[in-house]
N, C-alpha and C positions, 0 to 999 in steps of 0.2 A: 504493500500500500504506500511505503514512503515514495518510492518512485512515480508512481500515481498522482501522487500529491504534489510533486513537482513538476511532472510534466502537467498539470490540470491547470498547477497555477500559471506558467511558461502559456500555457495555452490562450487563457482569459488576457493575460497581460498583453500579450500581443494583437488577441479580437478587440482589444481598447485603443491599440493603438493606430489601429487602420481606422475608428472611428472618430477620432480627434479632428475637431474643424481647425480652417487655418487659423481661425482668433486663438487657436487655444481651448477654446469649450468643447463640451461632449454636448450632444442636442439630440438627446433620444426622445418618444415621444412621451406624453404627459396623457393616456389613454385612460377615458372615464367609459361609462355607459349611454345612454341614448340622449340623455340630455342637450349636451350643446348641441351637437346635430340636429336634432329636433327645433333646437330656436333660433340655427342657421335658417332655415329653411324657412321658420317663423317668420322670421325677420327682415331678411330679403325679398321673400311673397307680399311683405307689409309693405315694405317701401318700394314698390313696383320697382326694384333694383337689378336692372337686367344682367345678370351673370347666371344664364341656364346650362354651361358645363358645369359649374358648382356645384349649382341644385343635384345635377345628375349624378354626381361622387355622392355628393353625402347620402340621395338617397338610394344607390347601391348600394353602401354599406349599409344604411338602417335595414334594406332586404338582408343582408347576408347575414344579420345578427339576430333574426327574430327565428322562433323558435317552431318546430312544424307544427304546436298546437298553435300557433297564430299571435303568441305572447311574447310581450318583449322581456326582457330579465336583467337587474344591474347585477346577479354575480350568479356561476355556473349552479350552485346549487338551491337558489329559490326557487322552492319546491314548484309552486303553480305558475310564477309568473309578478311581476311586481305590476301594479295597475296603474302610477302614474305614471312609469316609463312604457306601457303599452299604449295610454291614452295621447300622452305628447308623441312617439311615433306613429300612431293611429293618425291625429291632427296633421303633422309637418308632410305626411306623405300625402292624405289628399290634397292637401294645399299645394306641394310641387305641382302636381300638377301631372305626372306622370306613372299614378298609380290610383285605379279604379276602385272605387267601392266597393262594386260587384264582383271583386276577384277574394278566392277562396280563403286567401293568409287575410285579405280586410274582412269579410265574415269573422272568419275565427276572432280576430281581433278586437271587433266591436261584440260578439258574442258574451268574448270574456269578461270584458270592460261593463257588460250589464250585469252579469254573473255576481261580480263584485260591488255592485251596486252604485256603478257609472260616474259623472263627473264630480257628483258631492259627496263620493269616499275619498277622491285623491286628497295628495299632499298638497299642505297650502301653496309652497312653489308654484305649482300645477296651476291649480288656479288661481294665483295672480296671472298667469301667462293666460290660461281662457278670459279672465277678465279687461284683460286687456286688448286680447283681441274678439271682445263682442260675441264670444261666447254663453256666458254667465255677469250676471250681473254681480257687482262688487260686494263678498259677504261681511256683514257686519263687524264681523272681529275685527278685518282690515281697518276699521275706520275708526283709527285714533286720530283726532286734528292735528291739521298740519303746524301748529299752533305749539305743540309739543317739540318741534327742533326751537322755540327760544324761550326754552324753560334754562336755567344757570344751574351753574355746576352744584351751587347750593342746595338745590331743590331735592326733595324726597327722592327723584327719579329724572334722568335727563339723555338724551342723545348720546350723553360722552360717556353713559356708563354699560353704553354697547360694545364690544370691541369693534377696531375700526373695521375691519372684515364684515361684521353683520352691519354697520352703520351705512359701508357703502352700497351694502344691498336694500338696506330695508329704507332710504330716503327718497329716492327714486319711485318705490312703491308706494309711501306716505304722498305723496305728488299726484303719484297719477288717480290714486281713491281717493285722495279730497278733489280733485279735479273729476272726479268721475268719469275716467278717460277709456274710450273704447275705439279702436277704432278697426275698420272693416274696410273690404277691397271689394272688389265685384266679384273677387277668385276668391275669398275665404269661403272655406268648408261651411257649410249647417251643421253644428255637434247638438242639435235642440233633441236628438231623440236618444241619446244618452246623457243626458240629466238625469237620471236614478228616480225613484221613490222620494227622497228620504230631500226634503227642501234646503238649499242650499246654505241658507242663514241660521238654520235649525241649532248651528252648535253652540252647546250648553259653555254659558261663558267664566261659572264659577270664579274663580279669585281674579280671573281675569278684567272682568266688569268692575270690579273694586281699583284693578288698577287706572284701567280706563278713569275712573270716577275722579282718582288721583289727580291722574293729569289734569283734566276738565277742570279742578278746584287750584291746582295751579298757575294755571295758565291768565284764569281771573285777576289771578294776582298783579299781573302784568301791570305797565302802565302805559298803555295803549287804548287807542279808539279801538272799536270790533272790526271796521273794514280795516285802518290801518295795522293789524295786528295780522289782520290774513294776507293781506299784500305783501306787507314784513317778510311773515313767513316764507310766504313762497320765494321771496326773491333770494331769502339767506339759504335756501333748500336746493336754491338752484345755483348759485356759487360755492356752497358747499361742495356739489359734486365737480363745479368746473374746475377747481382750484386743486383738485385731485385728478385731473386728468395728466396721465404720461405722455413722453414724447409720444409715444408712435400711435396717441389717439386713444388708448383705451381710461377705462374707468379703473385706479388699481389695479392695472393689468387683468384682470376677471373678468372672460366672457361674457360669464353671468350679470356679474355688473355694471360691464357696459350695454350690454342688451336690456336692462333694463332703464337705465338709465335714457338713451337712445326713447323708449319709450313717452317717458319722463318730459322730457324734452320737446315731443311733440306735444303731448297735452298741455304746453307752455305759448304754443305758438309756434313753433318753430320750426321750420322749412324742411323739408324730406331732405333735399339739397343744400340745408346750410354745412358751412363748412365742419363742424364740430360733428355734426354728424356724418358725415363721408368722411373726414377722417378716421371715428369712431368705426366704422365698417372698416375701412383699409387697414385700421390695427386688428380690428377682429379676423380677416383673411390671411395676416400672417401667422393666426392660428391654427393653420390646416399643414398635418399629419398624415406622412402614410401610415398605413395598417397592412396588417395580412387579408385586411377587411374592406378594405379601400380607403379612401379620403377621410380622416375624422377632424373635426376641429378640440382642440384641445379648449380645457378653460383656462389655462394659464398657458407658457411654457415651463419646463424646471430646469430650466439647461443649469444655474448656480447653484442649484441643487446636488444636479448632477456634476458638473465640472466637480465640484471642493468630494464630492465625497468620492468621485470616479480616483482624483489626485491623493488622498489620502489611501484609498487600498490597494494601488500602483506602488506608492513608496513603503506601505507594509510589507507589500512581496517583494520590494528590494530594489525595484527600480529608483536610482540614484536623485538625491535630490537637483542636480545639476543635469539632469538631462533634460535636453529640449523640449520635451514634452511634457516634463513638470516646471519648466520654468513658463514656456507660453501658456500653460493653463493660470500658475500663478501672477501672470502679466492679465490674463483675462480676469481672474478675480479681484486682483487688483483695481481693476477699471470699473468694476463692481460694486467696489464699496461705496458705501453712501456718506453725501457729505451735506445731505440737509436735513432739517428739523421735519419730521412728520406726527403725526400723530401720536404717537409713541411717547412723545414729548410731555403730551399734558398731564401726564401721572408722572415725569422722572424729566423735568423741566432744569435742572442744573448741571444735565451730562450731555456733552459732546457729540455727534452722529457721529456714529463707528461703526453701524452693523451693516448685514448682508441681507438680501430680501430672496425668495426663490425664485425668480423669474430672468426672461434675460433683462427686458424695459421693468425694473423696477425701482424707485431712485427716491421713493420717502416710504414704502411697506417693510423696514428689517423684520425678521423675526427674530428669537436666540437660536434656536435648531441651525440655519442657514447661516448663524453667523460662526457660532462652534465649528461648524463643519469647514467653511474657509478657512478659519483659522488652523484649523489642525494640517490644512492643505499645505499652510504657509508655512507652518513652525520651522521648517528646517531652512527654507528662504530666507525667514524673517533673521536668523542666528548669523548670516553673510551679506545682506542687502539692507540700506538703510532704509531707503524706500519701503522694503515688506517690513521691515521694522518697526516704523513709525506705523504702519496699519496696523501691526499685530496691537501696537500699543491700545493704538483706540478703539480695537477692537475688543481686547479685554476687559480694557477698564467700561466699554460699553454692557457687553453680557454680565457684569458683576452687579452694575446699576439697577438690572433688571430683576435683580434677586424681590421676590414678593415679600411681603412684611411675613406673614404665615411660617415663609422660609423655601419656599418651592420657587420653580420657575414656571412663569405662563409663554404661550407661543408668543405674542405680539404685543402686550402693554401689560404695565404693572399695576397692582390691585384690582384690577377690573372685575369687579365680582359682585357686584351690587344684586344682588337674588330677587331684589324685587325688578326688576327688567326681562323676568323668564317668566312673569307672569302675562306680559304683552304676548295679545293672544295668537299667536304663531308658531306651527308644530316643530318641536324640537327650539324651541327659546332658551332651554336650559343648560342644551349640549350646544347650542350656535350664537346665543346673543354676547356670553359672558367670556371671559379668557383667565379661569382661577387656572393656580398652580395645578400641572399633572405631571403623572408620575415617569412617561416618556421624556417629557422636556426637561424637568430635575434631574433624572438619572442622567442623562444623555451629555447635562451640562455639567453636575459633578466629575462624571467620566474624560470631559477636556479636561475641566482647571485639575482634575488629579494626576491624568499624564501627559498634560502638555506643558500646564503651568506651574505644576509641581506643587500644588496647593492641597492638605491634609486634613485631617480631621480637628486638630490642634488651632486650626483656624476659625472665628466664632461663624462666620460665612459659610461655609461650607460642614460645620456641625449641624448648623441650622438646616442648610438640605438634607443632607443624612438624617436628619430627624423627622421629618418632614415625610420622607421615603418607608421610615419604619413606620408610623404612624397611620401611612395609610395604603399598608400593606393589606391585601383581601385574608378572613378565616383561613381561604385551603392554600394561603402560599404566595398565591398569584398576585399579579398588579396591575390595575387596568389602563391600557395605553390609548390616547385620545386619536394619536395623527396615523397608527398603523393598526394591522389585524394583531391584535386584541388583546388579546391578556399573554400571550406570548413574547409582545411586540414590547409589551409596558413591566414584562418579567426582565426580560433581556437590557432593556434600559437600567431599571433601578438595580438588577445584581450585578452589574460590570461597574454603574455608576460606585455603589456601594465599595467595590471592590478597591476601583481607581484613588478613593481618596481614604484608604489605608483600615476600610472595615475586617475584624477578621472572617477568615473563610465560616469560622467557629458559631458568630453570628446567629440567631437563632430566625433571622429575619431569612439570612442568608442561606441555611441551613431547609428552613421551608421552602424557601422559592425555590431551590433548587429539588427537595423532593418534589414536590407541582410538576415541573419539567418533567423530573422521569417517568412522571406517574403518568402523561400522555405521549408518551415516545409511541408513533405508531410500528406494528410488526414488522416494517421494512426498514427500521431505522431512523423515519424523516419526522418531521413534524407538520402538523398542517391544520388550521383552526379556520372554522368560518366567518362570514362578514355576517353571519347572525348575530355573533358575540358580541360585536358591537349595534345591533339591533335592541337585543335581547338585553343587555350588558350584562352578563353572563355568559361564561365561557361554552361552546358550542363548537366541538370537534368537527374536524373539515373530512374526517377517512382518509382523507386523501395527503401524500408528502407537497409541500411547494417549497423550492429555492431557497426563497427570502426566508420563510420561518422555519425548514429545518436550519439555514446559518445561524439564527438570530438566539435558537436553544443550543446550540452548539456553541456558540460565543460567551455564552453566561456559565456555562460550564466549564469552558477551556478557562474563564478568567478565575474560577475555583481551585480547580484541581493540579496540585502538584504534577502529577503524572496521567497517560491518557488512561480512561477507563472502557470498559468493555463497552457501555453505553455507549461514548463518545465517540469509538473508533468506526461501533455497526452506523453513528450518523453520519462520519465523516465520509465511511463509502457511499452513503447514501444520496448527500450532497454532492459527490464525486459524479457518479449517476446522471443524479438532473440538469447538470451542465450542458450534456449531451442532447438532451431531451426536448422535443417541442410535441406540446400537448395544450391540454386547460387547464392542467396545473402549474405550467409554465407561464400561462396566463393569467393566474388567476389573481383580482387586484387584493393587493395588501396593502393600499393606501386607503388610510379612512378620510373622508372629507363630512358629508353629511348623514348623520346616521340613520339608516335603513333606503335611503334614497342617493347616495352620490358615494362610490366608491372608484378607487385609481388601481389602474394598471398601469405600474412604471415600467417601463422597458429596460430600462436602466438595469435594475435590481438584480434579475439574473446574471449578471457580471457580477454587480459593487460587493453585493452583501457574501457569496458564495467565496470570491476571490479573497476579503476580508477575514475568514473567518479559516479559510486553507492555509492562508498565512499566519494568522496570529499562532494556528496550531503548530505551523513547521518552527514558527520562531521561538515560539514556549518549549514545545517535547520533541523537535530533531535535531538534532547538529549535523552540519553543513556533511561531514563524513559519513552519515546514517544515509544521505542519498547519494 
């Protein structure tokens, strides 16, 4: 097997390096489920936007991905079928234009979608999208006043105590349901006869109405006339989102959010043809991806995603800090970093911009994840170049700023956790409006400052995580991870985290999470958990081995174990294996983004995490003589 392992990694290291662009970056694709696609197609059809090779791509692939009972699906193993990803491709394809009602896959389709009890069971997503395009009328929960973006930081409840990720989705929606915005082509679908039973506005609003109420009682407080306060509004609702736009046109570089926004914008007045908007379109078309599937539009890109972590498990397996392909990647990271104040700002308002954001156009969204992972790109740059020096500097001193009071680290802004903002009545407000500390991005970031910045437990900083980590550890071991598949994703984080900043193996934290591990190793070796688990938030076995999460239980073990153990060796072959392998489990996404409805298939992954994790093992239990 040791030869194995080095020829595996020999292998991976070089299938990376034939994919290196000239910048420097890796730009593999950023693969979700039917969504963008679907509001490509949305949205083009809206704005009578003549590009019908486009339409044709995307809607190949949405044929090629739907399933012979006529249902679409965000991950291989939903049982029946998922019904707002059926309903939005059901919609987007009659809309192209090139796919008949009467054909036997839109039968099944619309069949299932009444089955399930049609347009007023989807996810709210869904329909703000049929809302806006004149499908459904606007349901009430939508409609908190717009009046609510100039409530102050003070107040019980306000705009800022969204993260900005939800902020720049859900303004644009605020806009266009106080404008009661619909609008309709001569080519929009009729969806009147899948409306369901069950009346749209029907949903029971419990704590939600009280929060609504909040607001309402807030807002009085203003001091404003009633017309002057709604003009206010809107106009502060609509620089809000301009003042966030990137160069290359999008909204927060997010699909999502600039397709809505785009929407937004019309219910303003605003010209199909103005420019902001045609630029908005030309940023969103440098969102298209091939597939094995055809055309897909991504919602983001992740190329600094992928560049910092593709350069970081390159120079694990030994490829030299000084070679051209880790310094043009680190020249691209470089170019990367951000040097203006975003969002991020108004909770940690006396630190420097230092961090990294995922995308390639992304120049005020850092996150901590994107910026750890640069930085670990860099470490061995930053020890020979001044220039990556001074980055690494404010890049650390940026990620430490971001430590939450709690003692954990959040993705995108500090404190942001205001619980009463998950009562705004919008499905999944809990897991999408707020940004509290988790247990992925703690872990993940103890695991740098412990082996890159050599910062230990003796530290009050970094005790604070560690504590943090033990505390909210699950009963059977486990830890649940927010940005990946699942309790796997968020074990693997907090036991190498723990490990990194000098926990011992002894640990009883440590000690559990790692029986957890073995206690799901499946019969082949590998590991593999569902995107139920983060549905369900409860851990929910996949049967099946994938890539990413056998590396990622193999990682957490190799950073325990003195020596290889039987366990670890049957996964290492295992991961050896899947290299080779294209299948669904090769596919199968272990990016969590929105829970039960928006999961990632990175491309990337089957390289980074595999190649990561062959090496940490050759470097920990072989000597260069054993191969």
């Amino acid at each position: 097997m040791k030869a194995t392992i080095h020829h595996t990694i020999n292998y991976l290291v070089d299938k990376l390096r034939t994919h290196q662009k000239a910048d420097g970056s890796w730009r593999f694709c950023f693969e979700t489920g039917v969504k963008t696609d679907a509001y490509m197609i949305i949205l083009l059809k809206s704005l009578n936007h003549q590009d019908e090779e486009l339409i044709k791509k995307i809607v190949k692939r949405l044929l090629s991905i739907q399933s012979t009972n006529g249902v679409w699906k965000e991950f291989y193993d939903e049982e029946e079928g998922n019904l707002s990803a059926t309903i939005e491709a059901y919609f987007a394809l009659l809309y192209s234009g090139y796919v008949n009602e009467k054909e036997d896959r839109m039968l099944k389709a619309k069949s299932f979608i009444m089955k399930k009890g049609g347009l007023a069971s989807a996810h709210d997503l869904t329909k703000v999208i049929l809302s806006l395009t004149g499908q459904i009328s606007w349901p009430k929960a939508f409609q908190v006043p717009i009046e609510f973006i100039l409530l102050p930081r003070s107040a019980p409840i306000s705009l800022y105590d969204l993260v900005g990720y939800a902020r720049v989705h859900y303004v644009p929606i605020l806009i266009a349901s106080n404008m009661d915005f619909h609008l309709k082509t001569k080519e929009t679908p009729n969806l009147s006869e899948l409306l369901g039973e069950r009346h749209l506005n029907d949903r029971p609003l419990d704590f939600s109405k009280s929060i609504i109420e909040t607001i309402k009682r807030e807002i009085k407080k203003l001091i404003y006339l009633p017309k002057q306060i709604r003009s206010l509004a809107f106009e502060q609702a609509k620089q809000f989102m301009l003042k966030r736009i990137e160069p290359d046109g999008t909204l927060y570089s997010y699909f999502s959010a600039t397709f809505l926004m785009v929407f937004s914008l019309l219910s303003l007045g605003y010209s199909k043809t103005d420019p902001v908007i045609v630029n908005a379109i030309n940023g969103l078309k440098g969102l298209i991806c091939r597939t094995k599937h055809g055309y897909h539009t991504e919602n983001s890109t992740s190329t600094v995603w992928d560049t910092a972590l593709i350069s970081h498990s390159l120079q694990k397996a030994g490829v030299e800090p000084f070679d051209p392909m880790i310094v043009k990647a680190g020249n691209y990271l470089l170019s990367r970093q951000h040097t203006k104040y975003g969002d991020w700002a108004f909770n940690n308002p006396n630190t420097l911009p230092g961090g990294w954001g995922f995308s390639d156009i992304n120049t005020i969204n850092p996150d901590v994840d994107d910026t750890t992972a640069a930085l670990r790109a860099i470490n061995e740059l930053a020890s020979n170049y001044v220039n990556f020096s001074n980055s690494w500097s404010r890049g650390v001193h940026w990620v430490l700023s971001m430590q939450n009071n709690d003692g954990g680290w959040a993705a995108f802004e500090r404190n942001t956790d205001n619980f009463m903002v998950t009562f705004i009545p919008i499905d999944e407000a809990e897991r999408t409006f707020i940004d509290p500390s988790t247990t992925d991005l703690t872990g993940r970031t103890l695991e740098f400052l412990g082996n890159d910045v050599n910062l230990h437990v003796i530290y009050p900083q970094i005790r604070m995580g560690a504590r943090w980590l033990v505390r909210n550890q699950e009963e059977n071991g486990s830890w649940y991870g927010r940005w990946g598949i699942c309790y796997i994703y968020g074990t693997w984080a907090a036991i190498t985290g723990l490990r990194a900043v000098g926990i011992s193996q002894n640990h009883s934290s440590i000690t559990k999470g790692i029986d957890w591990l073995h206690s799901i190793q499946n019969k082949d070796g590998g590991w593999g958990e569902s995107c139920y688990s983060d549905a369900y938030k409860k851990y929910v076995p996949l049967n099946a081995s994938t890539p990413s999460q056998t590396a990622w239980a193999l990682d957490a073990l190799i950073s325990v174990f003195d020596q290889p153990t039987t366990i670890i060796d049957k996964g290492i072959e295992r991961l050896i294996q899947s290299v080779q392998e294209d299948s669904w489990k090769t596919d199968y996404p272990t990016g969590a983004g929105l829970p039960g409805a928006f999961y990632i298939h990175y491309h990337s992954y089957r390289y980074i995490w595999p190649l990561l994790t062959l090496s940490n093992y050759r470097n920990k239990f072989l000597s260069q003589y054993e191969l």
